[in-house]
C-alpha positions as CSV (number, residue, x, y, z in Angstrom):
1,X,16.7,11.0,32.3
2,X,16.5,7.1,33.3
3,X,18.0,5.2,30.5
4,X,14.9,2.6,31.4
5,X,12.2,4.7,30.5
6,X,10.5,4.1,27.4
7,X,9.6,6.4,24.5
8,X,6.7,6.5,22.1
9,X,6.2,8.3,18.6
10,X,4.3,11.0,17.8
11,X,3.6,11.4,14.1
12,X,1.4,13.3,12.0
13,X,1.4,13.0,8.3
14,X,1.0,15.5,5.7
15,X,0.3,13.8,2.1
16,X,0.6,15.8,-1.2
17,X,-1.7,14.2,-3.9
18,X,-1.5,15.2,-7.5
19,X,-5.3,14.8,-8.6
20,X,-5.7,13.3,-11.9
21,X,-7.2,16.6,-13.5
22,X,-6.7,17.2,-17.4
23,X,-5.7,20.9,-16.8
24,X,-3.8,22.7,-14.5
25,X,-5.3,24.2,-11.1
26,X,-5.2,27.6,-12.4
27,X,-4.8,27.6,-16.5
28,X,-5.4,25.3,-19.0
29,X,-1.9,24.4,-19.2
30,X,-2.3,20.4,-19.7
31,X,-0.9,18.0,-16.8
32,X,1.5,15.8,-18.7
33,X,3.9,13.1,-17.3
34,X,6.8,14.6,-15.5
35,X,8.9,12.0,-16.4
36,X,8.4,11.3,-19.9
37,X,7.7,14.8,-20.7
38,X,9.9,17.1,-22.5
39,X,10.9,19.6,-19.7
40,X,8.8,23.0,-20.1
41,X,6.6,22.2,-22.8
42,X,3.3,22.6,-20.6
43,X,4.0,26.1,-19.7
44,X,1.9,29.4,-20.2
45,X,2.5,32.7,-18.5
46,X,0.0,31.8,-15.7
47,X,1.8,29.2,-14.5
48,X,5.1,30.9,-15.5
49,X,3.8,33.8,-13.4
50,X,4.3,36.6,-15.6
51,X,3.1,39.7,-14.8
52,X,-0.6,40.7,-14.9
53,X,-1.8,37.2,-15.5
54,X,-5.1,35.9,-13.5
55,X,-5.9,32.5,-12.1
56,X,-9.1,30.6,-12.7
57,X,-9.7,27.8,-10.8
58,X,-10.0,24.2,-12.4
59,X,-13.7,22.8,-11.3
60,X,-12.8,19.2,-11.8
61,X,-9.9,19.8,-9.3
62,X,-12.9,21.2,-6.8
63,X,-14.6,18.1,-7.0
64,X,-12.3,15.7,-6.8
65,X,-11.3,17.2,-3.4
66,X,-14.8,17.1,-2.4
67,X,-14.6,13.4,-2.9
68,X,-11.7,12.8,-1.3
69,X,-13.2,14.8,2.0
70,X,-16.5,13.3,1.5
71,X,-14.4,10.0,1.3
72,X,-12.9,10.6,4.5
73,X,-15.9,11.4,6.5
74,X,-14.6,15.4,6.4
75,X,-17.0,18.6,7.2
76,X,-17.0,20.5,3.3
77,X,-17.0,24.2,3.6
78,X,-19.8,26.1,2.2
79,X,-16.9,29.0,1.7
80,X,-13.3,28.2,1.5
81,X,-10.5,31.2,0.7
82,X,-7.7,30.8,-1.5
83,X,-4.2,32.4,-0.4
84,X,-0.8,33.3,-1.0
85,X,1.8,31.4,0.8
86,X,5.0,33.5,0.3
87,X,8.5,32.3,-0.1
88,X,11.4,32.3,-2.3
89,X,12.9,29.3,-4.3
90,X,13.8,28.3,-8.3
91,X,11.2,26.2,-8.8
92,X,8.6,28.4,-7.4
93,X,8.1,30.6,-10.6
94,X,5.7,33.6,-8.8
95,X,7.3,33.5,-5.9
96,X,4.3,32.6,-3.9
97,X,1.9,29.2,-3.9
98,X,-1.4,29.6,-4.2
99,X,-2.8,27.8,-1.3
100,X,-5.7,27.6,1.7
101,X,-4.3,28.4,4.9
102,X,-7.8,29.5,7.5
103,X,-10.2,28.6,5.7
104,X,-9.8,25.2,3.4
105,X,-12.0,22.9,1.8
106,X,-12.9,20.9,4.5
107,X,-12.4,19.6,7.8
108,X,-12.4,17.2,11.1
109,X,-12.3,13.6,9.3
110,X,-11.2,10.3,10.3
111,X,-9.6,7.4,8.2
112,X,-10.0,3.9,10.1
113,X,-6.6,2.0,9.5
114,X,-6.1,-1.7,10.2
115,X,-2.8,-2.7,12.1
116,X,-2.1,-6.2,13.8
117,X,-3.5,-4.5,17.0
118,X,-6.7,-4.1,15.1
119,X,-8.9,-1.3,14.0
120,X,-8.0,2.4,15.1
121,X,-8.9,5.3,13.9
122,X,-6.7,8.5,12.5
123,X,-8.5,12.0,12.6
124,X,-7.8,14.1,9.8
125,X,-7.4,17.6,10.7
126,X,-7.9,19.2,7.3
127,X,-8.3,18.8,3.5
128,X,-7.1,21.8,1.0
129,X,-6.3,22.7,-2.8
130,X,-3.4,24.0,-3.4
131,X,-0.9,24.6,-7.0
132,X,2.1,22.0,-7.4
133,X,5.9,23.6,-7.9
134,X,7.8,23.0,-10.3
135,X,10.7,20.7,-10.4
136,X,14.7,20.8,-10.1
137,X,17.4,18.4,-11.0
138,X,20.7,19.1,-9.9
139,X,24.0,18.6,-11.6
140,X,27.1,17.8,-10.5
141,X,29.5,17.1,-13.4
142,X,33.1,18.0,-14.7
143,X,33.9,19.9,-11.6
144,X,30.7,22.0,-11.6
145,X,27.2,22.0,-9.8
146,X,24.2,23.9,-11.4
147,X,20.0,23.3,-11.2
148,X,17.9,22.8,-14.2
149,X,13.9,24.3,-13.5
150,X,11.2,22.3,-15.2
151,X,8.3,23.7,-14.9
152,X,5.7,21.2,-16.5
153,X,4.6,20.4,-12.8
154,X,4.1,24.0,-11.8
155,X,0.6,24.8,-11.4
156,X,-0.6,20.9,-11.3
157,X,-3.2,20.2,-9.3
158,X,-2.3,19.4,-5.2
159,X,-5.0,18.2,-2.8
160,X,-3.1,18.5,0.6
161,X,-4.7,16.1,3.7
162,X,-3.4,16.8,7.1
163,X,-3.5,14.2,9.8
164,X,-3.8,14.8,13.4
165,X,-0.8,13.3,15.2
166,X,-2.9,10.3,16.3
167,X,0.2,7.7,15.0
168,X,2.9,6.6,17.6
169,X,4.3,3.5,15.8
170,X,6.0,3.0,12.2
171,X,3.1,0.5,11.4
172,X,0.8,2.8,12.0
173,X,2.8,5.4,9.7
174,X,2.4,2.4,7.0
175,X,-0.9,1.3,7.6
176,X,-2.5,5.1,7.2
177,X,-0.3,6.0,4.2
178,X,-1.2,2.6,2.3
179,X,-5.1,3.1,3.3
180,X,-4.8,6.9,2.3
181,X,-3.5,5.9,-0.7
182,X,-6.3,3.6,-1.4
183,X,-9.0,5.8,-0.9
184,X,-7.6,8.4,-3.5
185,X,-7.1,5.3,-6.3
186,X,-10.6,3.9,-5.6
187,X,-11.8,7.5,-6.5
188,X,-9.9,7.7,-9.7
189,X,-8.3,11.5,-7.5
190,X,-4.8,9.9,-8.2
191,X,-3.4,7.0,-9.6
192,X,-0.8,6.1,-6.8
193,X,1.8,6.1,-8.9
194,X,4.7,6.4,-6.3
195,X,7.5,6.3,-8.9
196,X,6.4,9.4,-10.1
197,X,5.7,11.3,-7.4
198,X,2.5,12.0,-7.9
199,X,1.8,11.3,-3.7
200,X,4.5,12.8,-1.4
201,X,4.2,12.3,2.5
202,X,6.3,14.7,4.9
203,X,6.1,13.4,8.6
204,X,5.9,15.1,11.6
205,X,7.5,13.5,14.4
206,X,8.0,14.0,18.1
207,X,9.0,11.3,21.0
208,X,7.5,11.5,24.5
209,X,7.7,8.8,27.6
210,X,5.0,6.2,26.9
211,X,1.7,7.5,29.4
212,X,2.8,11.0,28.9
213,X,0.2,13.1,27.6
214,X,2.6,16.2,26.6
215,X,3.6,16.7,23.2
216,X,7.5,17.2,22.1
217,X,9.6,19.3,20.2
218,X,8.7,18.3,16.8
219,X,10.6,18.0,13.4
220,X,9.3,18.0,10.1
221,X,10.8,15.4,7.6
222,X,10.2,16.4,3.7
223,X,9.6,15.1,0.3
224,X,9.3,11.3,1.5
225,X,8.0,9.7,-2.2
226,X,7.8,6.3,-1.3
227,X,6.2,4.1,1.9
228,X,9.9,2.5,2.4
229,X,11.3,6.1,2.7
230,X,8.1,7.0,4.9
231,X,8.6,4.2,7.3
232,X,12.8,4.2,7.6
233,X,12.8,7.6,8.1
234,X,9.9,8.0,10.9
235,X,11.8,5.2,12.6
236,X,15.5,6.6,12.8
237,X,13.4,9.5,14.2
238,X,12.1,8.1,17.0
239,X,15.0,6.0,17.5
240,X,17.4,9.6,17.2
241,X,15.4,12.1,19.3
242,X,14.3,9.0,22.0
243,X,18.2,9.0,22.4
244,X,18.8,12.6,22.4
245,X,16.1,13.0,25.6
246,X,17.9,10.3,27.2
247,X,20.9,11.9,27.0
248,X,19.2,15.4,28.8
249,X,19.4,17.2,25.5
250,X,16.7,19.1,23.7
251,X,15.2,18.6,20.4
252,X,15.7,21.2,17.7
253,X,12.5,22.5,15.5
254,X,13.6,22.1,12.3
255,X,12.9,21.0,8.6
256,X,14.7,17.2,7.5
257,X,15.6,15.8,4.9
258,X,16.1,11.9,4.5
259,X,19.4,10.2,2.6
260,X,18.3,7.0,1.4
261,X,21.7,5.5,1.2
262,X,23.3,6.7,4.8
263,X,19.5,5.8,6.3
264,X,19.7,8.6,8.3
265,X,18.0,11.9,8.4
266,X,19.8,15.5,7.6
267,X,19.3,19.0,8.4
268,X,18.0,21.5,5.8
269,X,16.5,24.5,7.9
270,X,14.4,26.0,10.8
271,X,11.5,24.5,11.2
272,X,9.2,27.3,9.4
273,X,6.0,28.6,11.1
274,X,2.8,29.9,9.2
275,X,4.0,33.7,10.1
276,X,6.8,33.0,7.9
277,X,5.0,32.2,4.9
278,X,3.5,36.0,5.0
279,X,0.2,34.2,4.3
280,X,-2.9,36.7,2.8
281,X,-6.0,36.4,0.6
282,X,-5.0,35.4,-2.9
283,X,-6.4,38.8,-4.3
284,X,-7.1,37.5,-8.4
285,X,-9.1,34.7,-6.9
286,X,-12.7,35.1,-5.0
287,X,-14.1,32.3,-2.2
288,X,-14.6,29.2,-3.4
289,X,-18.4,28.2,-2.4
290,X,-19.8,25.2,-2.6
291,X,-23.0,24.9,-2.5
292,X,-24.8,21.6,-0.8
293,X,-26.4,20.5,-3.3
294,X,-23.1,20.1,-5.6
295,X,-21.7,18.1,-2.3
296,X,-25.1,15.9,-2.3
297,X,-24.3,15.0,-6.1
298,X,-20.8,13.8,-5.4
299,X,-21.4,11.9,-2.5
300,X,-24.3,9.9,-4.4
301,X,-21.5,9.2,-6.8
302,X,-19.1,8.1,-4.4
303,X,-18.0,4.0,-5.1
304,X,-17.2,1.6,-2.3
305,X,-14.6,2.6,-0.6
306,X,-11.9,0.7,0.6
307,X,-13.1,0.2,4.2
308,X,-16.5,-0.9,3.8
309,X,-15.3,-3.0,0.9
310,X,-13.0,-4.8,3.7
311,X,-16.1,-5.0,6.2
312,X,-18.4,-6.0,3.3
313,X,-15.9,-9.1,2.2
314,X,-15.7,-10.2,5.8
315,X,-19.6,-10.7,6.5
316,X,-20.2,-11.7,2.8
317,X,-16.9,-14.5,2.4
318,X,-16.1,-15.1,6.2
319,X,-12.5,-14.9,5.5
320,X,-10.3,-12.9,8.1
321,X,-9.8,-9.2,8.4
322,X,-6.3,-9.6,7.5
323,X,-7.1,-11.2,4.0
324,X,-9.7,-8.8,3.5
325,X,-7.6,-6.0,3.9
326,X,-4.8,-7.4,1.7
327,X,-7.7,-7.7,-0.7
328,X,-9.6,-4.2,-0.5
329,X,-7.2,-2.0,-0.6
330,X,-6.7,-2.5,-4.2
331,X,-10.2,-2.3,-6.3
332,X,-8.8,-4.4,-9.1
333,X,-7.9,-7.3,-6.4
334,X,-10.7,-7.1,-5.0
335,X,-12.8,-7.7,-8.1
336,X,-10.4,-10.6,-9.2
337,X,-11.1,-12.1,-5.7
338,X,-14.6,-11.8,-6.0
339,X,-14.5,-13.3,-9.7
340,X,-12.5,-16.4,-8.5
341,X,-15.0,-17.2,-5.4
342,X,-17.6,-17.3,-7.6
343,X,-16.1,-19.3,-9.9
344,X,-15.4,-21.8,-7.1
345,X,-18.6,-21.4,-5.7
346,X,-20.0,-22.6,-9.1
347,X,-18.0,-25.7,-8.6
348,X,-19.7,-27.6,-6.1
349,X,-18.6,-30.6,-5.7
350,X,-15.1,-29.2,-5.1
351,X,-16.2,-27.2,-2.2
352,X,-13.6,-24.3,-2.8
353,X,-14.1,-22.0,-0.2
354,X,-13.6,-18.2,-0.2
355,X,-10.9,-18.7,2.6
356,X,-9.2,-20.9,0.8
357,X,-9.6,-19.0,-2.6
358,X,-8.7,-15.2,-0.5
359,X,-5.4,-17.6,1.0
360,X,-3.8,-18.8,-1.9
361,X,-4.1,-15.0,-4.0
362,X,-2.6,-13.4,-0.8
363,X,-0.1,-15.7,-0.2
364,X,1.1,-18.0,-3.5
365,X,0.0,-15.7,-6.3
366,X,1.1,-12.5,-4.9
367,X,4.1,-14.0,-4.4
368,X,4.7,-14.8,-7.8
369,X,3.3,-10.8,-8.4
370,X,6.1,-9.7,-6.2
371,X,9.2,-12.0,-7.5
372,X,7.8,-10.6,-11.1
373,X,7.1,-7.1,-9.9
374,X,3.7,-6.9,-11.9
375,X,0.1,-5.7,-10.6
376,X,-3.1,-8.1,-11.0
377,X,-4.2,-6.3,-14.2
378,X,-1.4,-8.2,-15.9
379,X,-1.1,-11.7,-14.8
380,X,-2.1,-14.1,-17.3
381,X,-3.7,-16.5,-14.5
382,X,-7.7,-15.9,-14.8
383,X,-9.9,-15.9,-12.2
384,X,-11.9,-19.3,-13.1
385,X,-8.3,-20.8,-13.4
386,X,-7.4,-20.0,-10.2
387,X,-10.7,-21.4,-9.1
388,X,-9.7,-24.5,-11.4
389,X,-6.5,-25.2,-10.1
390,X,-7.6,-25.1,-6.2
391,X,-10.6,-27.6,-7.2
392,X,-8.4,-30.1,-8.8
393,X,-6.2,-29.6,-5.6
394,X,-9.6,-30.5,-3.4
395,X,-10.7,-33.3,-5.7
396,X,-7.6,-34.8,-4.8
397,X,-6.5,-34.8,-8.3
398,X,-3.3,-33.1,-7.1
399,X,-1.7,-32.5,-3.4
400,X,-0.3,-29.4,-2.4
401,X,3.4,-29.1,-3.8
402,X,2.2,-30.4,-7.2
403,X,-0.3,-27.3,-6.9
404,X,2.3,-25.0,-6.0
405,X,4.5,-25.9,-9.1
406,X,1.1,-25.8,-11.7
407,X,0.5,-22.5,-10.2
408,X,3.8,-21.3,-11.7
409,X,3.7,-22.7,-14.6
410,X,0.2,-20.9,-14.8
411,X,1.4,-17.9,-14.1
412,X,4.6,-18.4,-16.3
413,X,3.0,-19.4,-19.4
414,X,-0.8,-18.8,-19.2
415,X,-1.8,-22.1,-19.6
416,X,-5.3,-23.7,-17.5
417,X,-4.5,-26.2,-14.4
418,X,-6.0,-29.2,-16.4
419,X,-3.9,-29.1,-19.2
420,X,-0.6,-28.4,-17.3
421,X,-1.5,-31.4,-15.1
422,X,-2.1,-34.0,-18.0
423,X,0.6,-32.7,-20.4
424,X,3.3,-33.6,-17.5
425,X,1.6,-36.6,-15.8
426,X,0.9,-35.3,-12.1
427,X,-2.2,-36.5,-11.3
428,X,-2.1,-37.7,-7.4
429,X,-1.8,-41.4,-7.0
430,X,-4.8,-42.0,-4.6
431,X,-4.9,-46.1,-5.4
432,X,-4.5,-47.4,-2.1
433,X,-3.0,-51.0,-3.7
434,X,-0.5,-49.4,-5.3
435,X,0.5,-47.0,-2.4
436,X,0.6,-49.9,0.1
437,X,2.9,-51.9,-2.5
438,X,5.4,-48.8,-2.5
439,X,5.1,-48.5,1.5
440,X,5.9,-52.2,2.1
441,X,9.0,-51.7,0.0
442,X,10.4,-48.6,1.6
443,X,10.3,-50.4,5.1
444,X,11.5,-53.7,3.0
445,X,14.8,-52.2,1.6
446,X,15.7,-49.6,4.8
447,X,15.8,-52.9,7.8
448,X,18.6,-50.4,9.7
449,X,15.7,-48.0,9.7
450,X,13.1,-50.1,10.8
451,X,14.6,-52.0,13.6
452,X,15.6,-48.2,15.1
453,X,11.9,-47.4,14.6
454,X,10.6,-50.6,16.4
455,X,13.5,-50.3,19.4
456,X,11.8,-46.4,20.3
457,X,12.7,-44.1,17.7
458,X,9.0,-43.1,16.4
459,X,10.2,-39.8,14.7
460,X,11.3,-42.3,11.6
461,X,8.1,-42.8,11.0
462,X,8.1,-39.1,9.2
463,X,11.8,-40.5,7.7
464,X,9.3,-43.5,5.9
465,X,6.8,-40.8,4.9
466,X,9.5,-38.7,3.3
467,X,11.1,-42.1,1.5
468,X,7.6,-43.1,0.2
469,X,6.4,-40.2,-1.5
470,X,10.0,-39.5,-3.3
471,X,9.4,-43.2,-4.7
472,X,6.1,-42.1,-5.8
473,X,7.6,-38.8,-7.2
474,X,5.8,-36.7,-5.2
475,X,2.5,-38.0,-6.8
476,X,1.1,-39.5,-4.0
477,X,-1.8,-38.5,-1.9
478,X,0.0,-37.9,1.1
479,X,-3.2,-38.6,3.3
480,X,-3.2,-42.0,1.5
481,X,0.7,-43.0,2.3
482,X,0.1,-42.0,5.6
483,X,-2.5,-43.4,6.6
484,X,-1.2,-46.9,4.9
485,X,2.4,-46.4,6.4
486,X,1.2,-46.4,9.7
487,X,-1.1,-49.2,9.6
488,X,2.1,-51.1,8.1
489,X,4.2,-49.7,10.7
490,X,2.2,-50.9,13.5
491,X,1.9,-53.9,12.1
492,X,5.6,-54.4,12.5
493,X,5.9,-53.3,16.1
């Protein structure tokens, strides 16, 4: 094939969700933390799979998939069936999952995603319940290798969503798994702990020339338990079989895995088809019918979702579509955002804006968040005190590195804007005597300077400006010195 043609992505994503359920899906085994945990110490024979055992199905797992597919705009099933999917592996205790295969929860969604190309939207193909597995950690000590089954996680709750392939780029991949993810925390279905596994995304990925309409051999990459994971891997992917075709070689159907520290993906098996899986009618369980008035009662209870939070904020605050998404996503954000532009609002003779309130949380104090690695919940800045801070900041009370550096100390130490700004002296010298005096003498004692400046050399002017305000110690209204500097400057000329 010409080396010159150009390749595209093809990616579909299935996503594993743990839903935060008290009990089991089957028993009333509790769901306990998998990490912390004592391994098998939430175990009973159902989800051990002994012998003559029978499933009953968890209700609160039922709805909370109902909210996630009314969430995504899916088509609930009066009647869903519950099957076996058959295969054999150590942390599979009954040697079958107890899943939905033809006829699941619900169907034919969408999930709009934002991307810096702009709104698109993702179909989602289906929703289902399944059981989790349970959980292996392997060995490899003193010369020996051995697997150790926990089986606290077997039987937990799984709500499985299945995209479409709709996806051709890794920002897409991001932008779909970060609003998924969103949806499911907003409706308290999982807490989005990635750490612990409790959302697993497995990618399916083909390449094809960019304007072809035919779809490609595709592989399936497993277990992906973390958006950096997600995102490396889909993009070797592309990058590998886009290559390959190049080449005149065909792509293999098969199951990946992905090794984090070579960055590259690796073989496990053939890629499976259902027919494999020996799939049939779980035979202890009947349908699962929903009937529409149970559906009517969790949709009236749905909250505000993500996306119409972001559209909301937009109309409401007039700030951008990018803040608003870095602000929506996240319900507790959100509210902190909303908190602080009312707080500024109440201030009006600062005249705060919600731009300017929605620009300095996504971009100085998540900063700070990320060089900390804490959430929102935890910072000890306040919404009125962020509101505080950029008020002083448009009084002119303090210019915009001084802000910076009370904004750290703020979120160091907890302290509000007006007492960290008095306690060390930085309020902005505005007194245009006194910034004149310091002007005329920076040009007095730099004559070198000055006679370059007056010969052509105007960029000096910014030279003075630089000299002036480290004289003033950075205290200075910079609009002042400015202003005064080039008066004086011009003066000289």
């Amino acid at each position: 094939m010409d080396a010159a043609v150009e390749f595209e992505g093809v990616i579909g994503l299935e996503v594993h969700a743990e839903l935060q359920t008290r009990s089991k899906m089957f028993c009333g085994c509790p769901v306990v933390d998998s990490v912390q945990a004592a391994p098998n110490t939430a175990v009973c024979p159902v989800c051990a799979g002994m012998p003559g055992v029978l499933p009953v199905v968890n209700q609160q797992a039922v709805e909370l998939g109902i909210k996630v597919a009314l969430a995504l705009e899916c088509q609930v099933a009066h009647t869903s069936i519950f099957a076996r999917k058959n295969y054999f592996y150590p942390d599979l205790p009954k040697g079958y999952q107890i899943s939905q295969y033809e006829e699941p929860l619900a169907v034919n969604g969408r999930l709009e995603i934002q991307t810096s190309q702009g709104a698109r939207v993702v179909r989602i193909r289906r929703v289902h319940l399944e059981e989790d597995t349970g959980k292996l950690t392997h060995i490899h000590q003193d010369g020996q290798s051995y697997s150790l089954v926990d089986l606290n996680r077997a039987g937990v709750p799984l709500l499985e969503i299945v995209s479409e392939p709709d996806m051709h780029t890794v920002e897409e991949v991001r932008a779909y798994a970060t609003a998924l993810r969103a949806v499911l925390r907003a409706l308290g279905a999982n807490s989005g702990d990635m750490e612990k596994g409790v959302i697993r995304f497995e990618a399916n990925v083909s390449v094809r020339p960019v304007g072809a309409s035919l779809l490609g051999t595709r592989v399936e990459i497993k277990n992906l338990n973390s958006f950096r994971a997600l995102e490396r891997s889909v993009a070797y992917e592309i990058q590998r079989q886009s290559e390959l075709v190049r080449q005149g070689e065909k792509i293999r159907q098969e199951t990946l895995g992905w090794d984090e520290e070579h960055g590259a993906t690796l073989s496990q098996r053939g890629k499976e088809e259902a027919h494999d899986y020996r799939y049939f009618p779980e035979p202890d369980l009947p349908p699962l019918v929903v009937e529409e008035d149970w559906v009517e009662r969790v949709r009236a209870g749905l909250p505000e979702l993500p996306q119409a939070r972001l559209r909301r904020m937009v109309d409401q605050y007039g700030i951008s579509a990018y803040n608003a998404g870095m602000l929506a996503l996240d319900q507790a954000v959100a509210r902190y955002f909303e908190e602080a532009a009312a707080a500024a609002a109440a201030q009006d003779s600062a005249g705060v804006s919600p731009k300017m309130v929605a620009n300095w949380l996504t971009g100085e104090v998540f900063g700070l968040m990320n060089q900390a690695g804490t959430g929102i919940e935890s910072i000890r800045i306040q919404p009125a005190g962020l509101a505080g801070l950029l008020a002083a900041l448009n009084r002119g009370e303090i210019n915009i590195p001084t802000a910076k550096s009370v904004l750290a100390e703020m979120f160091a130490h907890g302290q509000e804007a007006g007492e960290i700004i008095a306690r060390r002296g930085l309020r902005q010298v505005s007194d245009t005597g006194l910034i004149a005096g310091l002007v005329s003498q920076v040009i007095r004692e730099h004559p070198q300077e000055l006679a370059s400046y007056r010969g052509g050399r105007e960029s000096l002017s910014n030279w003075f400006f630089g000299q002036v305000m480290r004289a003033a110690q950075g205290q200075a209204n910079p609009q002042v010195v400015r202003e005064e500097l080039e008066r004086q400057l011009r003066a000289l000329k």
